[in-house]
C-alpha positions in Angstrom: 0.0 0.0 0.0 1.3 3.5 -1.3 0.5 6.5 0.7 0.3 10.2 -0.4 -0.1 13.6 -0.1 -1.4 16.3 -2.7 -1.0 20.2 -2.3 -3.5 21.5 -4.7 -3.3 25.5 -3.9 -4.0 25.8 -0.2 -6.0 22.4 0.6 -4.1 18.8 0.9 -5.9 15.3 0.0 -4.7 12.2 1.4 -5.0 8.6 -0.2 -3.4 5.0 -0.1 -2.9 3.2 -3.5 -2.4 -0.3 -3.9 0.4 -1.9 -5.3 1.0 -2.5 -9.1 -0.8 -1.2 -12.3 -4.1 -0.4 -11.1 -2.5 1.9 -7.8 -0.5 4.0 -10.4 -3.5 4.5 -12.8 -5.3 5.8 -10.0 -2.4 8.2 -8.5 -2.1 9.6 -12.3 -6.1 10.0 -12.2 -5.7 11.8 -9.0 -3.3 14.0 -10.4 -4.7 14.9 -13.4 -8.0 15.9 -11.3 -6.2 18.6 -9.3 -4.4 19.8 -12.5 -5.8 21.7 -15.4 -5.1 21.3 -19.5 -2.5 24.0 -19.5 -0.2 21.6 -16.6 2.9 19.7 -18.4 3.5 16.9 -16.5 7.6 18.1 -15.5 5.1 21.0 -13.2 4.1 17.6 -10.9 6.4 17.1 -8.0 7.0 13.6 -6.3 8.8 13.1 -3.0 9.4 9.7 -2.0 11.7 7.4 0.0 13.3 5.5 -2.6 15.2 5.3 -6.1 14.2 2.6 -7.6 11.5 0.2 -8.0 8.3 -0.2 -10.4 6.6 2.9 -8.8 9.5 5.4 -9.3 10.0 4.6 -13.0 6.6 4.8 -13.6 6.1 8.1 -12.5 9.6 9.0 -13.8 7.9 7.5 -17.7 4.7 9.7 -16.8 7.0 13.1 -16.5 6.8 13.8 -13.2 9.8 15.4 -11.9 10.8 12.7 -8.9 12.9 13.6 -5.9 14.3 11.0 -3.8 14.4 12.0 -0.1 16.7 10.0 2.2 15.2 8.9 5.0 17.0 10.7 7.3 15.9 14.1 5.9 12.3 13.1 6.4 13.2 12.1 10.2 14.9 15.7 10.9 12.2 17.6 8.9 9.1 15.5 10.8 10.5 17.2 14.3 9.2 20.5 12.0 5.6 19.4 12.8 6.2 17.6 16.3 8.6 16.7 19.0 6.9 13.8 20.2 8.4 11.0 18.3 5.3 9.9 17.0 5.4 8.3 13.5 3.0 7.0 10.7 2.9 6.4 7.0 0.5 9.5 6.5 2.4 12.0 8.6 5.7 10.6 6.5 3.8 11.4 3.8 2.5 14.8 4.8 6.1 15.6 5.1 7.4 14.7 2.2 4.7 16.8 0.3 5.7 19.6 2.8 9.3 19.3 2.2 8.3 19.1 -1.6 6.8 22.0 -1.8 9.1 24.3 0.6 12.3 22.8 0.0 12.6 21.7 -3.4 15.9 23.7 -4.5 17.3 22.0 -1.4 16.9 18.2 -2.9 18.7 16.5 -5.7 16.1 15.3 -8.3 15.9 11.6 -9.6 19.3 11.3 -12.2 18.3 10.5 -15.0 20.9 7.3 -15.3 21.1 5.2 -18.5 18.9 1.5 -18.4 22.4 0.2 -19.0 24.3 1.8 -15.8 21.1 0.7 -14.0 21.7 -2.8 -14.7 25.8 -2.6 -14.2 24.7 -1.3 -10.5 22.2 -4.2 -10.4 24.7 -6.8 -10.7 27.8 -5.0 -8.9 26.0 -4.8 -6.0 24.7 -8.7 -6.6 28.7 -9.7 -6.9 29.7 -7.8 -3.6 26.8 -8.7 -1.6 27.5 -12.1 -2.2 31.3 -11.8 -1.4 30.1 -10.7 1.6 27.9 -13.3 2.8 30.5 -16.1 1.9 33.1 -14.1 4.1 29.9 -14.3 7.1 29.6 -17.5 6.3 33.5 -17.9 6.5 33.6 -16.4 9.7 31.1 -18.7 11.2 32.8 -21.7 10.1 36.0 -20.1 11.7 34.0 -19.9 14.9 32.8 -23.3 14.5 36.2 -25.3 14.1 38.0 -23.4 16.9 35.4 -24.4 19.2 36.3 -28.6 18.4 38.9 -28.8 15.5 41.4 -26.1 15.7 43.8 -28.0 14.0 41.8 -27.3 10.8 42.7 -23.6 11.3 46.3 -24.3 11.3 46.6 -26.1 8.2 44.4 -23.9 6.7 45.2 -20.4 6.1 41.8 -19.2 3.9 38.8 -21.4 4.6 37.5 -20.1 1.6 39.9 -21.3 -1.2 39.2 -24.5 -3.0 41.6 -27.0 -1.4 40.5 -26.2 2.2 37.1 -26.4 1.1 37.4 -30.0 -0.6 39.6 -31.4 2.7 36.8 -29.7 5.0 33.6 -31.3 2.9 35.5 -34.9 3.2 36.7 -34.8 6.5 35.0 -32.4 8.5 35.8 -33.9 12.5 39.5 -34.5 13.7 39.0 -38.1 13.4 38.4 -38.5 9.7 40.8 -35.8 8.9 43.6 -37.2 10.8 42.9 -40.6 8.4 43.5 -38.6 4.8 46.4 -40.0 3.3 48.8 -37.3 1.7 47.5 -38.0 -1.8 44.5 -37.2 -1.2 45.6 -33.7 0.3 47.8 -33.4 -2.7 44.9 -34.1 -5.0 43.0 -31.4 -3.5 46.1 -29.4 -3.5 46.6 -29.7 -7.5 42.7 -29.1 -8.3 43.5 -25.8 -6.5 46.6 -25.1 -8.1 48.6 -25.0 -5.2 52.4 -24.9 -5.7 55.0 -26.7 -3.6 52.3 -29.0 -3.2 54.1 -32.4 -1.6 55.4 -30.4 0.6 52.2 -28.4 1.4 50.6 -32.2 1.8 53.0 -33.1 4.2 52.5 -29.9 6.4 48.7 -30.2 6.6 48.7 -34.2 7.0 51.4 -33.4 9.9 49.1 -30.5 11.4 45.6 -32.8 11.3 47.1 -35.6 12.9 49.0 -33.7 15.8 48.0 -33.9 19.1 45.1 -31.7 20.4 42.3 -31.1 22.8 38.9 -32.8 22.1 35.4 -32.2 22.3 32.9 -35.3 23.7 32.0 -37.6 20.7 28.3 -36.3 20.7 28.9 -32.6 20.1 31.6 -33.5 17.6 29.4 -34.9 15.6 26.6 -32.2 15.5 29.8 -29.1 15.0 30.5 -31.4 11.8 27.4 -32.0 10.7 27.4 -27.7 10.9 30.6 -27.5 9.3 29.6 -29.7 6.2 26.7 -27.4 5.4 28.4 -24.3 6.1 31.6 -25.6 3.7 28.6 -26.6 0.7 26.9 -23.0 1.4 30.7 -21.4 0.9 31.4 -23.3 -2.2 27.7 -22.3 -3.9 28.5 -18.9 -3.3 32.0 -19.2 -4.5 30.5 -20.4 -7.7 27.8 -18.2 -8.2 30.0 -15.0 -7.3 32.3 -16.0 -10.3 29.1 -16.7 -12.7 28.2 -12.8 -11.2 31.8 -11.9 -12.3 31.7 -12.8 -15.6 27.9 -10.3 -15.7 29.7 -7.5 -14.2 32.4 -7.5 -16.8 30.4 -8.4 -19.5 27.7 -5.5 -18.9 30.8 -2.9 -18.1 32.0 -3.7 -20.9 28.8 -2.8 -23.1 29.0 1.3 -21.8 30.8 4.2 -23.4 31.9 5.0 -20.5 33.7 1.8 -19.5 37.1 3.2 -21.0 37.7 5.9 -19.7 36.9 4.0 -16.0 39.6 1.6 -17.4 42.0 3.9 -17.6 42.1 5.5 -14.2 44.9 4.3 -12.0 43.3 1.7 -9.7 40.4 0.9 -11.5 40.1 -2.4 -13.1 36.6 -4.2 -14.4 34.9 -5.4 -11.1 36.2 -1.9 -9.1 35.2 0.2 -12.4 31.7 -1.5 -12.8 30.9 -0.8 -8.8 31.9 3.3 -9.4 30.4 3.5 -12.3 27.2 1.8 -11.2 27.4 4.0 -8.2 28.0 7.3 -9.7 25.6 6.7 -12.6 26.0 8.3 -15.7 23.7 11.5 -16.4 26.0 14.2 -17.4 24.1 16.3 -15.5 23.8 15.1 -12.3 26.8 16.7 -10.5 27.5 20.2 -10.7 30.8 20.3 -10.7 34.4 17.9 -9.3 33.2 19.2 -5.7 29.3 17.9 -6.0 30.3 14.5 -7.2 33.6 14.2 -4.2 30.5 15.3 -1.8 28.7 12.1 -3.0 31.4 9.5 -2.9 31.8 10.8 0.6 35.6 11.3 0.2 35.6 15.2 0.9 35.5 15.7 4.7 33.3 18.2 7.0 33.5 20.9 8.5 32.1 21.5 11.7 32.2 25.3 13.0 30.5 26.4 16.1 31.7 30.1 18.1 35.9 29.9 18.0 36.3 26.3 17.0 36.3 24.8 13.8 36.8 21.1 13.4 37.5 19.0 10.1 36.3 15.4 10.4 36.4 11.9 7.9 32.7 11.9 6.6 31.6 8.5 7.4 27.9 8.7 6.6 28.7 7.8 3.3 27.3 5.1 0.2 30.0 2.6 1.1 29.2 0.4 -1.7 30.7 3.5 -3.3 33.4 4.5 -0.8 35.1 0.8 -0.6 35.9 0.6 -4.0 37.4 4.1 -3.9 39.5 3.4 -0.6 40.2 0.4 -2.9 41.2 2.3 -5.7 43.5 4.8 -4.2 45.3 2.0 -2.3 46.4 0.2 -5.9 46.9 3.5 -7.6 50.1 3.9 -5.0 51.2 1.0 -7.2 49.7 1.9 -10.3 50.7 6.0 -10.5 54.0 7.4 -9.9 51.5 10.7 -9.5 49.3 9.2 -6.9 52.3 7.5 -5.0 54.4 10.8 -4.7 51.1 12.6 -3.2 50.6 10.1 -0.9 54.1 10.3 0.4 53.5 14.1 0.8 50.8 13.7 2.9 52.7 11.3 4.8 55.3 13.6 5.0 53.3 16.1 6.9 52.1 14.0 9.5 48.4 12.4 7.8 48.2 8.5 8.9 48.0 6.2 6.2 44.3 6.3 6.1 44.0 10.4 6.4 46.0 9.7 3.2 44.3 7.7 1.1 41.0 9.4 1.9 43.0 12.8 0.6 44.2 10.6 -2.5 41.1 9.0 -3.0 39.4 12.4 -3.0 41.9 14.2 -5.6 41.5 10.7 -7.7 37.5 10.8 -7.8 38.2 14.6 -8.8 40.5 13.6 -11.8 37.9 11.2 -13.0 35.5 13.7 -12.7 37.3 16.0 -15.3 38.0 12.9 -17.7 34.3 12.2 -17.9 33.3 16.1 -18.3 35.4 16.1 -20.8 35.8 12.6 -22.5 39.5 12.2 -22.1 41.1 9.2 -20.8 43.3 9.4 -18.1 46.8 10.8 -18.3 49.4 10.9 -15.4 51.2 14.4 -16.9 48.2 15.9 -16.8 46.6 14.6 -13.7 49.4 15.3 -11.3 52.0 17.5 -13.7 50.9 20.7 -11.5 52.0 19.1 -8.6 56.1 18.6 -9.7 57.2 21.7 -9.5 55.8 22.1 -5.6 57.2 18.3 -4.9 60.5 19.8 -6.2 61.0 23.1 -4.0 59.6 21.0 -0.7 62.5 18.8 -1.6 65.3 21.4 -1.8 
């Protein structure tokens, strides 16, 4: 059920609207009752709670010029009307049409983002959502064997690569494990494409039959029977995230834009298809290198109240967006003899290593700003050229 608000002139009307084709007909009915001949539909202003889903790009294919209010804003601006905490649907939608109407230059309109760049945002998030689960699910299989096969966690350093995963499936209680022969660990070894591997056999076989403390045979059983379906959970993800993979690249392949992504120090398919995905790609959407830094959350704050004046990290950030760009400034210190000498500067002066690759990161989401605005690809002269000559006199 949809709830909303209309301001027609001075007096308000208040309706819920099911869900799917017949609640939008009626919302555009609605409308069109309050509005005359002479309204284009770009003069109808939406506030909602969300940027996507089949409501929002229906009214965005009707015309109606959508803004997408974080949640938050609508929290702050319902203390407007009340202090006592109370909350419903209908006063969140009274506020919205409030804040519509009074404080529309304040909020960002829907961007008008390519189908394409919707779908590459689809799937990116898909592929690091499920990387994340299958490193919960690692961590609960981690919890599991220390509790009655810590061995396990000595032979194996990353419960999520293939050769750990195979030994773990077959043997998941001391007592079969300590029975594997070393070509069987050698065969799991080789699937993997382990190097060294006879002598990585003999290390594991040596670690799983050592000595160590037990657990009664009753609750070994049940923390294996838990470790078997934890290790086939891990290995479905593992598979689907590389099937996601091969989408995320394929799709960020497909958009114009994809090169000049490629190019920036850093940036490589999976990390390019999150930013782009993230940022979107309406050319109009960020004012300027400053509005689109604001977004990624890598420019900082400034808090400044009487005599003091504090600059903090802005942590209430999109970090599906700011992870790959803390991400992308750490491998451009590889990747940019530009971005490396900048980050030294900053260490220079005293910034810790993350102060500095939040500055880095912000200057590099900056530079990819003025590649896109002007369809260039990335050069390192140009990017960080203007910085030599300073680089040069701090040195002397």
């Amino acid at each position: 059920m949809w709830r909303c608000r209309t301001t027609p002139g001075a007096g308000w009307s208040r309706l819920g609207f099911p869900e799917g084709v017949a609640g939008i007909a009626r919302l555009h009915e609605l409308i069109a009752g309050f509005t005359g001949e002479d309204t284009s539909a770009d003069q109808v202003w939406v506030g909602i709670e969300t940027d996507r889903g089949p409501w929002v790009a229906a009214l965005v294919a009707a015309g109606y010029r959508v803004f997408a209010v974080n949640p938050r804003q609508v929290a702050r601006y319902r203390e407007r009307h009340g202090t006592s905490g109370a909350k419903s649907d209908a006063g969140d939608a009274h506020a919205l049409a409030d804040m519509v109407r009074t404080d529309a230059h304040q909020l960002r309109p829907l961007a008008g983002d390519s189908p394409l760049v919707e779908g590459i945002k689809v799937v990116a998030r898909g592929h690091q959502s499920m990387i994340w689960e299958r490193h919960r699910h690692m961590l609960r299989l981690r919890s599991s064997l220390r509790e009655y096969f810590p061995a396990a966690l000595e032979a194996f350093d990353d419960l999520t690569a293939a050769d750990a995963l195979d030994l773990l499936g077959a043997a998941p209680d001391p007592q079969r494990a300590a029975r594997l022969s070393r070509s069987r660990i050698a065969g799991a070894l080789k699937r993997a494409r382990r190097r060294d591997v006879e002598a990585k056999a003999e290390r594991i076989q040596t670690l799983l039959r050592a000595d160590h403390l037990t657990q009664p045979p009753e609750l070994v059983a049940a923390y294996a029977a838990t470790t078997a379906a934890t290790v086939a959970v891990i290995i479905a993800f593992t598979t689907q995230i590389t099937t996601l993979q091969g989408q995320v690249e394929a799709s960020f392949g497909r958009h114009p834009d994809a090169e000049i992504y490629r190019s920036q120090p850093g940036l490589g398919e999976i990390l390019g298809a999150r930013v782009l995905g993230e940022f979107g790609d309406d050319p109009d959407r960020y004012q300027g290198a400053r509005a689109r830094k604001n977004y990624a959350g890598s420019a900082p704050i400034t808090r400044a109240s009487g005599k003091k004046t504090v600059v903090l990290a802005r942590f209430v950030r999109n970090q599906r967006l700011a992870g790959p760009l803390q991400w992308q400034a750490f491998c451009a210190l590889r990747a940019s003899p530009g971005a490396r000498a900048y980050y030294d500067q900053l260490r220079a002066r005293g910034a810790g290593h993350q102060a500095a690759l939040r500055q880095l990161s912000n200057r590099l989401v900056g530079i990819l700003h003025g590649c896109l605005k002007t369809r260039t690809l990335y050069n390192e002269h140009t990017a960080w050229g203007h910085h030599q000559p300073q680089d040069q006199q701090n040195a002397a």
